[in-house]
C-alpha positions as CSV (number, residue, x, y, z in Angstrom):
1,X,0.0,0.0,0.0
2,X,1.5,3.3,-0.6
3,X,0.4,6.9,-0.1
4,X,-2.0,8.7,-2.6
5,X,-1.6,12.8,-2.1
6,X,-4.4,15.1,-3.7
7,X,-2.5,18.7,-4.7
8,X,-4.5,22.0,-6.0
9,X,-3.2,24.3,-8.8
10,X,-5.2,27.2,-7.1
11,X,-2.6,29.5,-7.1
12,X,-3.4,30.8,-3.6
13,X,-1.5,27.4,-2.9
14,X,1.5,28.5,-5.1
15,X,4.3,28.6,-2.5
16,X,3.3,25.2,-1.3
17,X,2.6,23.1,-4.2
18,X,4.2,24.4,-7.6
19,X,7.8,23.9,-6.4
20,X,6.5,20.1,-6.1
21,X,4.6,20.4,-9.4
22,X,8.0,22.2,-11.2
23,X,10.2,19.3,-9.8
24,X,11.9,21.8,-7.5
25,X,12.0,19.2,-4.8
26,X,10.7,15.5,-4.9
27,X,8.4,13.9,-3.2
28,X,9.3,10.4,-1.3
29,X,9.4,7.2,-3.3
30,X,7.0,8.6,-5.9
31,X,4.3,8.8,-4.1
32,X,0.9,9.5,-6.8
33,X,-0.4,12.4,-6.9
34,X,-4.2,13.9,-7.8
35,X,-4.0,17.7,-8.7
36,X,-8.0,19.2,-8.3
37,X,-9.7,22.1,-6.9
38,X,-9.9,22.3,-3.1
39,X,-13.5,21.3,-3.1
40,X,-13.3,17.9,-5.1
41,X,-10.2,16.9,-3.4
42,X,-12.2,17.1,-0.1
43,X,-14.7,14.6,-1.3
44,X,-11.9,12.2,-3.0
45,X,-10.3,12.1,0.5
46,X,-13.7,11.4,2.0
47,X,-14.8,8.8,-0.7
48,X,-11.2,7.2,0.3
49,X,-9.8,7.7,-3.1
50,X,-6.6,10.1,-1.9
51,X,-4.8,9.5,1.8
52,X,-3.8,13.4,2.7
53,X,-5.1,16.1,1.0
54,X,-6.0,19.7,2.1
55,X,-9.3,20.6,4.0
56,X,-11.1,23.6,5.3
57,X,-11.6,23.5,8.9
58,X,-15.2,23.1,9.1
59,X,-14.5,20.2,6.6
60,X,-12.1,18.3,9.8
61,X,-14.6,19.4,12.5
62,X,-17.2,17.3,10.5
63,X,-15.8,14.6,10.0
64,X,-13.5,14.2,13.1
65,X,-13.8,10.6,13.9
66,X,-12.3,9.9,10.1
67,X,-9.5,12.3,10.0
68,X,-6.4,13.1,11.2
69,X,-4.1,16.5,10.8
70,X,-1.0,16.4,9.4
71,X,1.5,18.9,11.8
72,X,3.0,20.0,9.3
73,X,2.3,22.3,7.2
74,X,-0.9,24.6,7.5
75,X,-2.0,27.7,5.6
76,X,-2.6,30.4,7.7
77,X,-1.3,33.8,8.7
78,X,-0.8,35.9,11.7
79,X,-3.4,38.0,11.4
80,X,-5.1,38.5,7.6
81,X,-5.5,35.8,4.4
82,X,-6.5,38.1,2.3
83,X,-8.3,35.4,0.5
84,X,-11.6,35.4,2.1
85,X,-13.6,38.0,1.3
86,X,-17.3,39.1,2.0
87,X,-18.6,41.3,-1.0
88,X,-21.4,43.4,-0.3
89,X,-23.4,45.7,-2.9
90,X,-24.7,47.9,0.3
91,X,-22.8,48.5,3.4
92,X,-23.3,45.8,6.1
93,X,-25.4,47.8,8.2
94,X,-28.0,49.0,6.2
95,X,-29.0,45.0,5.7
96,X,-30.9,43.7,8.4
97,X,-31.1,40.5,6.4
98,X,-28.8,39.2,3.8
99,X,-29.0,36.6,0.9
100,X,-25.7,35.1,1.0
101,X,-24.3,33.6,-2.5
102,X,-21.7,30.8,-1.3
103,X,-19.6,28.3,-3.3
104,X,-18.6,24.8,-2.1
105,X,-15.3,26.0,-1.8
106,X,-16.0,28.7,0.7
107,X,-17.1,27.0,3.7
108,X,-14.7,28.7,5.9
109,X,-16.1,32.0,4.8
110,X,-19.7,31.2,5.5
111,X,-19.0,30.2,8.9
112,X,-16.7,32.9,9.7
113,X,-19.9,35.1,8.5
114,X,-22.5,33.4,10.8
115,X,-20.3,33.7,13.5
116,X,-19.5,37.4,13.1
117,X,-23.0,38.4,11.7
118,X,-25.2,39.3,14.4
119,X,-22.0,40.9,17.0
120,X,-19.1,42.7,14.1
121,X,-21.9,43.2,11.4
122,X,-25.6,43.7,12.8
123,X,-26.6,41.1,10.3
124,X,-28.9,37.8,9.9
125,X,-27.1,36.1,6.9
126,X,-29.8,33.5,5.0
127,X,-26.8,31.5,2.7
128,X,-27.6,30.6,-0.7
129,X,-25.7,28.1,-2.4
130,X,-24.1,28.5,-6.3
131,X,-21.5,26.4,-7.6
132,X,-18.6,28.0,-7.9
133,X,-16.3,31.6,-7.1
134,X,-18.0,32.7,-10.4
135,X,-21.5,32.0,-10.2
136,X,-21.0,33.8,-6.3
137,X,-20.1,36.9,-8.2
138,X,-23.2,36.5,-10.9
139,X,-25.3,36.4,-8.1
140,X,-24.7,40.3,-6.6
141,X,-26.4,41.0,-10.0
142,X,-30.0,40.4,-8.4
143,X,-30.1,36.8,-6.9
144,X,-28.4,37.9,-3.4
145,X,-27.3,41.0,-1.8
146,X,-23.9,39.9,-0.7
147,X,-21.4,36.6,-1.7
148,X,-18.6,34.9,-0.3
149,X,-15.3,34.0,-2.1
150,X,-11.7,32.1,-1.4
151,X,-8.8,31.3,-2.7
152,X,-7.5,32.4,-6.6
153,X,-11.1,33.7,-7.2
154,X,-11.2,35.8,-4.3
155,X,-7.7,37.5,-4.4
156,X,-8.8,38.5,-8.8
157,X,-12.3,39.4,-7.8
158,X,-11.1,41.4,-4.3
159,X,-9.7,44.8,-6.0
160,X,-12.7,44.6,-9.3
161,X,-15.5,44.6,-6.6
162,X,-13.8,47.6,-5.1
163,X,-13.3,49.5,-8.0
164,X,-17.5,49.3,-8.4
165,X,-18.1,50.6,-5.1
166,X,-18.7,47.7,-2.9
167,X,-18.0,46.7,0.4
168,X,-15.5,44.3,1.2
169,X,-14.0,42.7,3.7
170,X,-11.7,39.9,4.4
171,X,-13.5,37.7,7.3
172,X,-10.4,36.5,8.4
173,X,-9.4,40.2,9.9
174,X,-12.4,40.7,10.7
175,X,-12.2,37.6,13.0
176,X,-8.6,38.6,14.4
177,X,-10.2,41.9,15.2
178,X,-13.0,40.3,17.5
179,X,-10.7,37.6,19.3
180,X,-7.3,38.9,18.7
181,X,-6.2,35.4,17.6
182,X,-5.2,34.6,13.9
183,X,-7.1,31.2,11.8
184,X,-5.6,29.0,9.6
185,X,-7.9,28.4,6.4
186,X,-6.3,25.2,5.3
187,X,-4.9,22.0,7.0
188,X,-3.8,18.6,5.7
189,X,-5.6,16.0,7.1
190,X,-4.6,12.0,7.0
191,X,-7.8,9.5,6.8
192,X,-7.6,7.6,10.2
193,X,-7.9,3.9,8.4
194,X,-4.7,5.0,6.1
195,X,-2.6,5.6,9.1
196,X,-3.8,2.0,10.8
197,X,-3.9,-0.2,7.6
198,X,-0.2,1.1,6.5
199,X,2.9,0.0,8.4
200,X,4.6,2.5,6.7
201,X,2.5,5.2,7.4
202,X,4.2,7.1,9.8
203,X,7.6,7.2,7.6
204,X,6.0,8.4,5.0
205,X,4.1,11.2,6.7
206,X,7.1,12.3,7.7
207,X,8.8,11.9,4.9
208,X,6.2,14.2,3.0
209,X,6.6,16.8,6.0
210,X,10.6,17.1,4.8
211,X,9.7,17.5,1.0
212,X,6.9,20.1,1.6
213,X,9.5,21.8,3.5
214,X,12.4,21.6,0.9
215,X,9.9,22.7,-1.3
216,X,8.6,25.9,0.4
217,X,12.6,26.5,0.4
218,X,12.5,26.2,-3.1
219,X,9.7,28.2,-3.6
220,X,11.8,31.5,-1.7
221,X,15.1,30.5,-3.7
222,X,13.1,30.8,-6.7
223,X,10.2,33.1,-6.1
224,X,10.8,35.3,-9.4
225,X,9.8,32.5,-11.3
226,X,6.9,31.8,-9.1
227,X,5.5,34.8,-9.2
228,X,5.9,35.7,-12.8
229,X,4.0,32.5,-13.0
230,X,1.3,33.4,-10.6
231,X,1.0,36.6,-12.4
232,X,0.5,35.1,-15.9
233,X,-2.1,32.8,-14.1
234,X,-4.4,35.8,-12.6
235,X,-3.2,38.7,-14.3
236,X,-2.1,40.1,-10.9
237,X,0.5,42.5,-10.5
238,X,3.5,41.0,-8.9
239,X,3.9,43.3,-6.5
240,X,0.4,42.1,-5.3
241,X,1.4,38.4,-5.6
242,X,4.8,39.4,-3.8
243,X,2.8,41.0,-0.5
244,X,0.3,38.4,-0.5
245,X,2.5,35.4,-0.2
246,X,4.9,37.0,2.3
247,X,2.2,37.0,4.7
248,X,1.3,33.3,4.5
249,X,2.5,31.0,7.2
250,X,2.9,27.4,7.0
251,X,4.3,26.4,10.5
252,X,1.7,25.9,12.9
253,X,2.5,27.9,16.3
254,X,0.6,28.3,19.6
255,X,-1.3,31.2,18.2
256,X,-2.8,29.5,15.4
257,X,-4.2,26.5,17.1
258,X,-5.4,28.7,19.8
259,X,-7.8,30.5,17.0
260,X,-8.7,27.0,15.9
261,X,-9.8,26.1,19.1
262,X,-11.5,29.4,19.6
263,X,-13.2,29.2,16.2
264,X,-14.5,25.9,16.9
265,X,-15.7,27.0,20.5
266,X,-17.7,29.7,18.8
267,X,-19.7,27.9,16.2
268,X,-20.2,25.1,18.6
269,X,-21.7,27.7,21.3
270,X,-24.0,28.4,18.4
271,X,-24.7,25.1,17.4
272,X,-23.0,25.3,13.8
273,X,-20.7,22.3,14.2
274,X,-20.0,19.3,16.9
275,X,-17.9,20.3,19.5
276,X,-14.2,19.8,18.9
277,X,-12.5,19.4,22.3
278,X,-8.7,18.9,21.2
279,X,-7.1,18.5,17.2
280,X,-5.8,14.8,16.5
281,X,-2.5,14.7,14.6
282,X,-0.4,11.8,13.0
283,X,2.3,11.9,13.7
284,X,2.2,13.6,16.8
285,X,2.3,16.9,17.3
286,X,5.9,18.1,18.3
287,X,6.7,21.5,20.7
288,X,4.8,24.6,18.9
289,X,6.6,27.4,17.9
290,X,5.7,30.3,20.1
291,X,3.3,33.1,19.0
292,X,4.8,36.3,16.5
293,X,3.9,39.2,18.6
294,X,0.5,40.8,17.4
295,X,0.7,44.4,16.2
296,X,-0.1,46.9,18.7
297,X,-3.9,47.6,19.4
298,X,-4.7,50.5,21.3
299,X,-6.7,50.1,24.0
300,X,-7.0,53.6,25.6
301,X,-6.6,57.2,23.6
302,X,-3.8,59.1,23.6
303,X,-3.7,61.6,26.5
304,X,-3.4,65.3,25.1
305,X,-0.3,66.9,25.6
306,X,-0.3,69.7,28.8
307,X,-1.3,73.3,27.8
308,X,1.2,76.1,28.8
309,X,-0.2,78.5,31.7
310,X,-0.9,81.9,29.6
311,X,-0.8,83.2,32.9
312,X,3.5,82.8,32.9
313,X,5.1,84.5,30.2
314,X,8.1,82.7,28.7
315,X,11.2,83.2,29.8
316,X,13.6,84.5,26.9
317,X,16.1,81.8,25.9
318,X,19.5,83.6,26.9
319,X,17.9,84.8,30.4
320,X,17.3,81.2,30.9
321,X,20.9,80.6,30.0
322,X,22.4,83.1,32.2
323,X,20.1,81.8,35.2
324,X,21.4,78.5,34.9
325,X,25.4,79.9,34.6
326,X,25.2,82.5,37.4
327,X,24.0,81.0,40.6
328,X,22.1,83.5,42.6
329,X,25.0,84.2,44.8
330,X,27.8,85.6,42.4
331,X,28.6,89.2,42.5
332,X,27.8,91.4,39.6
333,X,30.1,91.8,36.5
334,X,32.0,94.9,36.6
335,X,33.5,96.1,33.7
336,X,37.3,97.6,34.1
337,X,37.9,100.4,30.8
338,X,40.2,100.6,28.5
339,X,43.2,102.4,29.0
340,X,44.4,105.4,26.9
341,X,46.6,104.9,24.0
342,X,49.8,106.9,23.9
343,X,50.1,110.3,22.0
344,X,51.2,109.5,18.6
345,X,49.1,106.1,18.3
346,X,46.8,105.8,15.5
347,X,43.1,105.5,16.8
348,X,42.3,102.1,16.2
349,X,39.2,101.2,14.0
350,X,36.3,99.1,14.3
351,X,38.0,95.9,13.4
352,X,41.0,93.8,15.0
353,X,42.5,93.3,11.5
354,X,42.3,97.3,10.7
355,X,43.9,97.9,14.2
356,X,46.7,95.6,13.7
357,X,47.4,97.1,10.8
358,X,47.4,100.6,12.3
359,X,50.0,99.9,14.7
360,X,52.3,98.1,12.1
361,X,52.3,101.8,10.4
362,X,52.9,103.5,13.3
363,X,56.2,101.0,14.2
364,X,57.5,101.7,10.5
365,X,56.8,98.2,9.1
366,X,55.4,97.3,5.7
367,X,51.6,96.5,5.7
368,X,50.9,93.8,2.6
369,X,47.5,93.7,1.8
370,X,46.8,91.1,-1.2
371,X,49.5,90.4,-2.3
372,X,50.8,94.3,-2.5
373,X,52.8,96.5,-0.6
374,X,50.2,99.5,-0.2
375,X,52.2,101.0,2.9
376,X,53.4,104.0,0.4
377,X,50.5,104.1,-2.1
378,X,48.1,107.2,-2.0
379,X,44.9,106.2,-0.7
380,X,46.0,103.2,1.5
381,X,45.1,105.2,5.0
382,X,41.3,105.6,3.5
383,X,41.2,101.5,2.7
384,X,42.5,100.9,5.9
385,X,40.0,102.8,7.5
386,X,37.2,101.1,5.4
């Protein structure tokens, strides 16, 4: 028995799986592999045609007693996906109910939605389901007020539904807002019987842990290429594609399995899914990686700065200086005069250099001035003097 693997060419998924498509890195002993969208790879896991494949969470929470979660890796980030959005042709709060176009592959999204409607948005969400990404977007057009969309589709349609006025929003910040914590959108889950009918299942699950990693690592060494093809895919800039992927985590740390958790508390407290008490992982789940520091939220406003007294008038800034060199005890500056020059002395001028000058004369030497000798010249006393 070996290990069948179901990948998905949504290019949301780039980082992970094109290096492995590209033959950037191998996978272990050739394992098969099933390339699909997200949604029909779901069902071929559950039908028991693929062993590990990717999964929503709501998908794993469902169907619990059949699956297992791979540790390694996850998609997720530490606070935004920006690639699950809530599109909206009227501002959230001027809906008190809302027809909800949703796709099979945004299950995540709809449950994010019910359990943000009624606290972040005001709303009563009545889903209605469509096929796909693009039939979601057909419906704003008169079928239902507001849609739903993930992966590729969403991060294309994000910045056209903008540009025509409406309101969106990616769920997934919205979420982090409320709770503070971040939520992975994908996991790779491992059908239970696989991992108990194969001896060799835990090598192999491990060995597909080290190959995903060389392959995200191939994925950075190489990320021109990736995102010129990404680009060429969607027809997004690659600046766009550059931000987006930066912010994508794959490394499951304390913060994201706390949001897990968190989400699954929620929509259990409002009897949306089966209670999930802890997350079940083959092979075992090694020490997490602490949680990234969140960016700062202010929790109080900033106090105003202190108004001067008008009453005080400022001090001027050398009487401050003086006050600070002359302790109140020093006796007062006198000033001792000059003393007289000698009969015969030529008054000095205004200037130090002019002075000098003067009294070279008056000893008989030879003043140069630029260069020339101007002791003897008509008109030198009146230049000095200048």
């Amino acid at each position: 028995m070996t290990l069948r693997l179901g990948l998905t060419s949504d290019i949301d998924f780039a980082p992970l799986f094109f290096p492995l498509e590209a033959g950037w890195a191998g996978l272990p002993n050739g394992i098969p592999t099933r390339t699909d969208d997200p949604a029909r790879l779901e069902k071929a896991l559950l039908a028991g045609e693929l062993d590990i494949a990717p999964v929503n969470p709501v998908l794993y929470a469902t169907h619990i007693n059949s699956l297992s979660l791979l540790p390694y890796p996850v998609k997720a980030t530490d606070l935004a996906s920006d690639s699950i959005f809530f599109i909206s042709t009227q501002r959230p709060d001027q809906l008190d109910e809302a027809t909800v176009a949703v796709s099979p592959n945004s299950q995540t999204g709809e449950m994010l939605l019910k359990i943000l409607a009624a606290k972040y948005y005001g709303l009563n969400p009545k889903p209605f389901p469509v096929p796909s990404e693009a039939s979601a977007l057909e419906a704003l057009q008169g079928q239902a007020d507001t849609c739903i969309i993930s992966g590729e589709a969403a991060m294309r349609a994000a910045g056209w539904a903008k540009a025509k006025g409406h309101f969106v929003e990616d769920l997934t910040k919205a979420w982090w807002i409320m709770t503070g914590l971040p939520l992975p959108t994908y996991l790779l889950a491992v059908r239970k019987e696989w991992t108990r009918t194969d001896p060799e299942a835990t090598n192999l699950a491990r060995s597909l842990m080290v190959s995903f990693r060389r392959a995200i690592q191939s994925g950075v060494e190489q990320r021109s290429t990736l995102l010129d093809r990404a680009s060429h895919k969607t027809g997004l800039p690659v600046p766009a594609l550059d931000d987006h992927y930066r912010l994508q985590r794959y490394e499951l740390n304390e913060g994201h399995l706390r949001g897990l958790l968190e989400f699954y508390r929620r929509a259990a407290a409002q009897g949306l899914l089966p209670q999930v008490q802890d997350l079940d992982f083959f092979p075992s789940l090694t020490p997490l990686a602490a949680t990234p520091a969140p960016p700062p939220r202010r929790s109080q406003p900033e106090q105003p700065r202190p108004v001067a007294n008008p009453e005080r008038p400022a001090r001027p800034a050398l009487e401050r200086i003086q006050a600070t060199e002359a302790p109140d005890s020093a006796e007062p500056e006198t000033t001792t005069p000059e003393p007289e020059a000698a009969p015969g002395t030529p008054r000095r001028s205004g200037s130090r250099r002019a002075a000098v000058r003067a009294e070279a004369k008056a000893k008989g030497l030879r003043v140069i001035r630029g260069g020339k000798d101007t002791s003897g010249s008509p008109g030198s006393e009146d230049d000095e003097e200048s």
